[in-house]
Structure formats: C-alpha cells, structure tokens
TORRO-285538 format. One record per residue (C-alpha): x, y, z. Coordinates in Angstrom, 3 decimals, decimal comma. Layout:
BEGIN
+----------+----------+----------+
!        u !        v !        w !
+----------+----------+----------+
!        X !        Y !        Z !
...
+----------+----------+----------+
END
This chain:
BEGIN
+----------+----------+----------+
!        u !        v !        w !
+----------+----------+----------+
!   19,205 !  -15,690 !    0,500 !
!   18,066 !  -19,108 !   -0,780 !
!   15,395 !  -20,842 !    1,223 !
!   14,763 !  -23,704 !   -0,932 !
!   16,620 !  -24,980 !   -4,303 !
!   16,964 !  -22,192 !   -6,608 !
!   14,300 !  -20,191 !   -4,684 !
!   15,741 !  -16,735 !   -2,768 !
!   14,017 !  -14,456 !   -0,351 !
!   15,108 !  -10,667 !   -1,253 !
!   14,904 !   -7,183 !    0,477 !
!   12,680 !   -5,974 !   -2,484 !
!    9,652 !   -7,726 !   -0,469 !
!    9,880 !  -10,380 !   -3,196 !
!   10,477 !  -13,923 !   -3,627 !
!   13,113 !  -14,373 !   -6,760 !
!   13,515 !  -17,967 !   -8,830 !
!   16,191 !  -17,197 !  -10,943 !
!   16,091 !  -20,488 !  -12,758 !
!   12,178 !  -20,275 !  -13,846 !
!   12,892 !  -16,491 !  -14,016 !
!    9,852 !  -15,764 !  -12,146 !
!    8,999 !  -12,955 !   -9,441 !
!    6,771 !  -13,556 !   -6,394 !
!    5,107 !  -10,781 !   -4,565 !
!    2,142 !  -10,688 !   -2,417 !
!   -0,673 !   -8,876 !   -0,714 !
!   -0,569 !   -5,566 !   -2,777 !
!   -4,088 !   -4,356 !   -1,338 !
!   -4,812 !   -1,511 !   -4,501 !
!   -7,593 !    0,750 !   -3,392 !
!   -7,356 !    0,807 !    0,337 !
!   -7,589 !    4,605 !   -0,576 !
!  -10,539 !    4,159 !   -2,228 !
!  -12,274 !    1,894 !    0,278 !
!  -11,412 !    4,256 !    2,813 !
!  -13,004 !    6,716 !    0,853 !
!  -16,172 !    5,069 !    0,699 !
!  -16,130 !    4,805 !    4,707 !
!  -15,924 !    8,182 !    4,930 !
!  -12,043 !    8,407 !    5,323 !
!  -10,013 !   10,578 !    2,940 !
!   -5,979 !   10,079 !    2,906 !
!   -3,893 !   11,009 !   -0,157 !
!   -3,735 !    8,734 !   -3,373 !
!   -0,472 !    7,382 !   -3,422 !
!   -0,551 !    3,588 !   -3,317 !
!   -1,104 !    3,291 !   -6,852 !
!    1,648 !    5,225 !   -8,296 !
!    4,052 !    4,021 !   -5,355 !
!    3,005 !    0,153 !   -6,597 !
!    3,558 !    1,274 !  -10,698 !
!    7,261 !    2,597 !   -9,573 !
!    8,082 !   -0,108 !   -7,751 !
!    7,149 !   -3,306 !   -9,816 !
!    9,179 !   -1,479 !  -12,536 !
!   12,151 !   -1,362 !  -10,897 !
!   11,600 !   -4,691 !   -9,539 !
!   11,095 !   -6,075 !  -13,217 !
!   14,171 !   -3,555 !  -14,388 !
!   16,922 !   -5,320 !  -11,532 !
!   15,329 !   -9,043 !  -12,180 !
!   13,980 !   -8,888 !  -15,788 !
!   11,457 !  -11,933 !  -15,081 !
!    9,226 !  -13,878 !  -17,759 !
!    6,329 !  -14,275 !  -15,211 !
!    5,041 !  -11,861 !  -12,477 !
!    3,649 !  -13,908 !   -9,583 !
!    0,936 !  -12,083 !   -7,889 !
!    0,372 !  -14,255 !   -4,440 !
!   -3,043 !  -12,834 !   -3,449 !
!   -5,149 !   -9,807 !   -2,272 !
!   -4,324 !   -8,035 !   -5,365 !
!   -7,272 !   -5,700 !   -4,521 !
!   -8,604 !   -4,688 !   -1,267 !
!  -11,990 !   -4,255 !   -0,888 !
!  -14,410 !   -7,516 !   -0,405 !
!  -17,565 !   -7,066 !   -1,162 !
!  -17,807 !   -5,364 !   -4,421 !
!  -15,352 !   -3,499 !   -7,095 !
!  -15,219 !   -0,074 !   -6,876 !
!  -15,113 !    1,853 !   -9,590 !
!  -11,481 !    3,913 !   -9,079 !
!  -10,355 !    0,195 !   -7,761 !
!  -11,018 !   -1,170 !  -10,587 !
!   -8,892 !    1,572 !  -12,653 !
!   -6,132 !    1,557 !   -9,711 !
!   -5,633 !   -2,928 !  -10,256 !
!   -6,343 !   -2,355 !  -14,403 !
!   -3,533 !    0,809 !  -14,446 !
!   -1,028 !   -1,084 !  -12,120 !
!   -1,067 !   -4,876 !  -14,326 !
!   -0,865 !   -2,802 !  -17,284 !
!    2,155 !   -1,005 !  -16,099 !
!    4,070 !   -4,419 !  -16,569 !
!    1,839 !   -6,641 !  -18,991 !
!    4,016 !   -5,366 !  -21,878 !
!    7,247 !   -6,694 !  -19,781 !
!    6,071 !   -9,602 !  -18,258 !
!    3,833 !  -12,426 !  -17,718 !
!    1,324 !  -11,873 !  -14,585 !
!    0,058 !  -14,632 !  -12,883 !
!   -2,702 !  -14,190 !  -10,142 !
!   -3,156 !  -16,871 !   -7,447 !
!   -6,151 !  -15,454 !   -5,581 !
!   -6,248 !  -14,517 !   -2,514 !
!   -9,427 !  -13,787 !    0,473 !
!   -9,526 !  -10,361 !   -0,721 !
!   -9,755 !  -10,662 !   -4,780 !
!  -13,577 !  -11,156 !   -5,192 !
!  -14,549 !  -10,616 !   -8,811 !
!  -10,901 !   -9,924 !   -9,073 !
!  -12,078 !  -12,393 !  -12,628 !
!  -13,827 !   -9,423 !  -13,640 !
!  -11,382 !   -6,697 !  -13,457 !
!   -8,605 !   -8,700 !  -15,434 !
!  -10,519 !  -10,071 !  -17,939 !
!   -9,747 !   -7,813 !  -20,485 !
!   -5,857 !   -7,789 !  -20,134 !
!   -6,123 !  -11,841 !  -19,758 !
!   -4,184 !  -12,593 !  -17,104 !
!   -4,894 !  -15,987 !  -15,563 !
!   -6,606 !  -16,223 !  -12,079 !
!   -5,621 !  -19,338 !  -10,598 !
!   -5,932 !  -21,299 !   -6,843 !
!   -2,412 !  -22,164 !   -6,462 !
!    0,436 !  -21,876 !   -8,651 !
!    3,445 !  -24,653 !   -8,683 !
!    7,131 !  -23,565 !   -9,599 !
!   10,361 !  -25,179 !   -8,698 !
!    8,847 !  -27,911 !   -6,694 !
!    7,093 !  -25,461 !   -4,888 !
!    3,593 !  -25,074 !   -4,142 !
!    2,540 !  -21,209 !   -3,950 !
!   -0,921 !  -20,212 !   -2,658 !
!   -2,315 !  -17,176 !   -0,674 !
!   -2,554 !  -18,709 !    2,821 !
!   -6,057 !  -18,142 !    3,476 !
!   -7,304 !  -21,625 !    3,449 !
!   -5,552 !  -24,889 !    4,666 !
!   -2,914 !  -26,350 !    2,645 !
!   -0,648 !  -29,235 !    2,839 !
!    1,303 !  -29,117 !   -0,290 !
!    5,111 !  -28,824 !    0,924 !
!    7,994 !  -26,811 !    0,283 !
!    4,997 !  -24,295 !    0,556 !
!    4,887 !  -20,124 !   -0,108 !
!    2,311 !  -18,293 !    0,981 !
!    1,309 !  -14,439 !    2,148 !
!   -1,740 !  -13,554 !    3,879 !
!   -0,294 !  -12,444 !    7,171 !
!    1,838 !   -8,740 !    6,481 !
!    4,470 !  -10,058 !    8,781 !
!    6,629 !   -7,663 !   10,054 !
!    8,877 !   -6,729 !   12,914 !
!    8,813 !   -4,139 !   15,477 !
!   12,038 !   -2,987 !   16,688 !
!   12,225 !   -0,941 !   19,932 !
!   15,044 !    1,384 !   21,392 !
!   15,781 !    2,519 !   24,709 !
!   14,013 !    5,520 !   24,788 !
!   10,853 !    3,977 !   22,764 !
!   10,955 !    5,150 !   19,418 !
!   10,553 !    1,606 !   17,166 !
!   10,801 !    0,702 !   13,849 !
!    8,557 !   -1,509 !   11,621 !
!    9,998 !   -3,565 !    9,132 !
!    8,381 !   -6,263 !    6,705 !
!    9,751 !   -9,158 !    7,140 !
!    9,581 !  -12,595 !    5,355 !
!    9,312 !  -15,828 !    7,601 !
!   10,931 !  -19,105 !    7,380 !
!    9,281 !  -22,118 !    8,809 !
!   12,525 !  -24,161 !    7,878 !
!   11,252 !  -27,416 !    9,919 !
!    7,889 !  -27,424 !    8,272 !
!    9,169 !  -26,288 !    4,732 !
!    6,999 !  -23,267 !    4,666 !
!    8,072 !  -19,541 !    3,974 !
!    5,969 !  -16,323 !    4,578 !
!    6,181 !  -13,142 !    2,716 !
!    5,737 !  -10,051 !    3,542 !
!    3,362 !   -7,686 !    2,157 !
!    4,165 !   -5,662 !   -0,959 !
!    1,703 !   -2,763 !   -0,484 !
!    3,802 !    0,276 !    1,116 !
!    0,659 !    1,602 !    2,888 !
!    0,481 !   -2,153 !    4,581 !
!    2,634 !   -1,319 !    8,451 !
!    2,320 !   -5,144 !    8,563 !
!    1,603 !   -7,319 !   11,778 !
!    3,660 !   -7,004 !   14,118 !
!    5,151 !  -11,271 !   15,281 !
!    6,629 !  -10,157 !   18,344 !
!    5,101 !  -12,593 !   21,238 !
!    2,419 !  -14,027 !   18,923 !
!    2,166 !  -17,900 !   19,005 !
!    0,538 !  -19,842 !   16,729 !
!   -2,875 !  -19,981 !   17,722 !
!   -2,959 !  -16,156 !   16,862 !
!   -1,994 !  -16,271 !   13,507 !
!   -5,009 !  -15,857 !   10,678 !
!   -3,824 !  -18,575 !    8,352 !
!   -4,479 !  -22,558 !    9,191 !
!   -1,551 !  -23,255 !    7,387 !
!    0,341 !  -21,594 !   10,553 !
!   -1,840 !  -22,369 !   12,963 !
!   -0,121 !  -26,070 !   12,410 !
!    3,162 !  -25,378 !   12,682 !
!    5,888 !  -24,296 !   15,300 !
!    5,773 !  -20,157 !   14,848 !
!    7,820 !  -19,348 !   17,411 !
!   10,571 !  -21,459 !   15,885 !
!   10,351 !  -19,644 !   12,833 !
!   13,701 !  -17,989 !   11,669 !
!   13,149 !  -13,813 !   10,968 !
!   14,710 !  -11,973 !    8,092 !
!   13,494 !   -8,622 !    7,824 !
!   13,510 !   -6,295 !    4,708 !
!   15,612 !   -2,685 !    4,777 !
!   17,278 !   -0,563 !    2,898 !
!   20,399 !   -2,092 !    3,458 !
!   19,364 !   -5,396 !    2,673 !
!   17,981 !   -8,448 !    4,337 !
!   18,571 !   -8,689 !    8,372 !
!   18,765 !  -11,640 !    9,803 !
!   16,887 !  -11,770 !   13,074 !
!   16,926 !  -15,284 !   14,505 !
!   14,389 !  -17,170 !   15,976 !
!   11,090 !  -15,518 !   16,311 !
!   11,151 !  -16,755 !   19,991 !
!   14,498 !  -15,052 !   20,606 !
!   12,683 !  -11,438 !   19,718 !
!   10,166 !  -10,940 !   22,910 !
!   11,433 !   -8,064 !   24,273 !
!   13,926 !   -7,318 !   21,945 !
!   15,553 !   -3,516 !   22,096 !
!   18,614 !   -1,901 !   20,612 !
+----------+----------+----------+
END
C-alpha cells in the first residue's frame, strides 16, 4: 500500500521504494539471546538464523540496490558481546554480496561503528530517500514526510473466549506525515497500541502528534489488514 509517493508499506515488516529500489526494515535486535544469556537466562538460538532466512527472501521477492537498516541493529547497550558481535557480522554478510546496507543508528547500536567496520557499511544519523526523511525515532525530529521505528508497534486482537493474537503492525500518522514500522526481529511480540495515547509512547516524535488518530495496518500471512483508526480499536474483539 503506498503511504507517500512511490513509498509502500508491505506485510514483509518492510517499507519498499520501488523507484530508488531500496528496502527499509527496522529494529532487528541480534543477540537478545545472547544478552539474555549473560543475565542468566538461556532460550534457544534462533534469531539469527530466522533474520539470515528472512532478509534473503526479502532481497529474493524485491531484488533492492540498498538495504535500509532503520536502527537497533543490535541489542545490547552497554558493550558488544562477543557471540553479538558474530550474530550482527554473520547476518550483514548474509546480504553484503546482494545488496547495499545502510545503517541509520538507532538507541540500541552503541559501538555498532565497531562491529561493521570491517564489512564497511556506512553508519549514518538519518538517511533521506524519496523526499523522505528516515531516522530511528529515538530522538526528536521534525523533518517531514518522516519514517521511523523505535516503538515494535503491534496489535492485539482478542476473541470471545480470550485467546488473542499479536500482530506487527506499521502505523500511519497520515495528518502529521509520519509512518511507523514495525519491528523486524521475530523474537520482538511488539507493543501492544491498544488504549495508549500519546503521552505513553517512547519516541518525542509521537509524543507530538495525534496517536489515536493514527490509521492501523497490521502485518499477516495473508497480507496487510487494514484496521482503521487506532481510536476505533479499544476494546476491539472478533
């Protein structure tokens, strides 16, 4: 679905630009295992291989120039550690040889400088594509059309009896000019927008604008739903 000129919102948690033929993704978080690990908390490895299978087929179905990596490549702040470092260096050199990567960095990338260094792939503040300013979402930013990440929105969807689904979701701010994506990390459940207002959201960029007048399109395997309003969702139940 286009959301601004030449710039579509897609049910591969991606942002696609065609005429720049450039993918956008965000908020990949490689080695939550590992910093989990370090806490004390063992879960199986999977993220990294999940990520590797994933960007390929996203880079197979799109066949993009440039990679656009919108922040929080890595996970853990404070320092690199050591299988992180192989997890971010194994999954960037999974595509390198198909595609340009581009890293805007995000609150979580922290010598992310460091790690990439020896593949060469930029680390930049912002990135600007299509008339559109792209940046993480972490720190204030009035550039406009704007993308940004930083928030794992998703969608919780309730039946009768209880059960609920979770589903990433990207979010349009058409008013303001400002779209949301969803994270791309498959162990990230996301947060769920149902009843938050704008004061609760963790980016300043959303903090100033109308949240609950954002329009909802969540990601499945049947494609992109369109949800409405985010307003329109308190309460909602099949």
């Amino acid at each position: 679905m286009e959301v601004f000129e030449n710039v579509f919102i897609s049910s591969d948690l991606c942002l696609h630009l065609p005429e720049e033929r450039t993918v956008v993704i965000a908020d990949l978080h490689i080695g939550y295992e590992s910093a989990l690990e370090a806490d004390g908390v063992h879960i199986p490895r999977i993220q990294t291989n999940a990520v590797i299978s994933s960007l390929n087929r996203l880079v197979d179905k799109h066949e993009p120039d440039r990679l656009v990596v919108l922040g929080d490549l890595k996970h853990e702040f404070s320092r690199n550690l050591g299988q992180e470092m192989k997890d971010v260096r194994a999954v960037l050199d999974s595509v390198s040889d198909r595609t340009e990567i581009v890293l805007v960095k995000g609150n979580h990338d922290n010598y992310i400088e460091n790690i990439v260094s020896r593949i060469q792939v930029p680390v930049v503040p912002r990135y600007r594509a299509a008339g559109v300013t792209f940046v993480h979402g972490h720190t204030p930013c009035s550039d406009r059309p704007l993308v940004m990440a930083h928030e794992h929105p998703s969608i919780k969807i309730v039946d009768r009896v209880g059960a609920y689904l979770k589903l990433p979701c990207h979010v349009w701010l058409k008013n303001e000019r400002v779209l949301v994506l969803p994270a791309y990390s498959p162990l990230a459940s996301g947060t769920d927008l149902t009843g938050i207002h704008s004061n609760d959201c963790l980016s300043p960029v959303l903090r100033d604008c109308d949240v609950r007048n954002a329009e909802i399109f969540a990601c499945s395997d049947i494609g992109l739903l369109p949800l409405g309003r985010l307003s329109s969702l308190d309460g909602f139940r099949l």
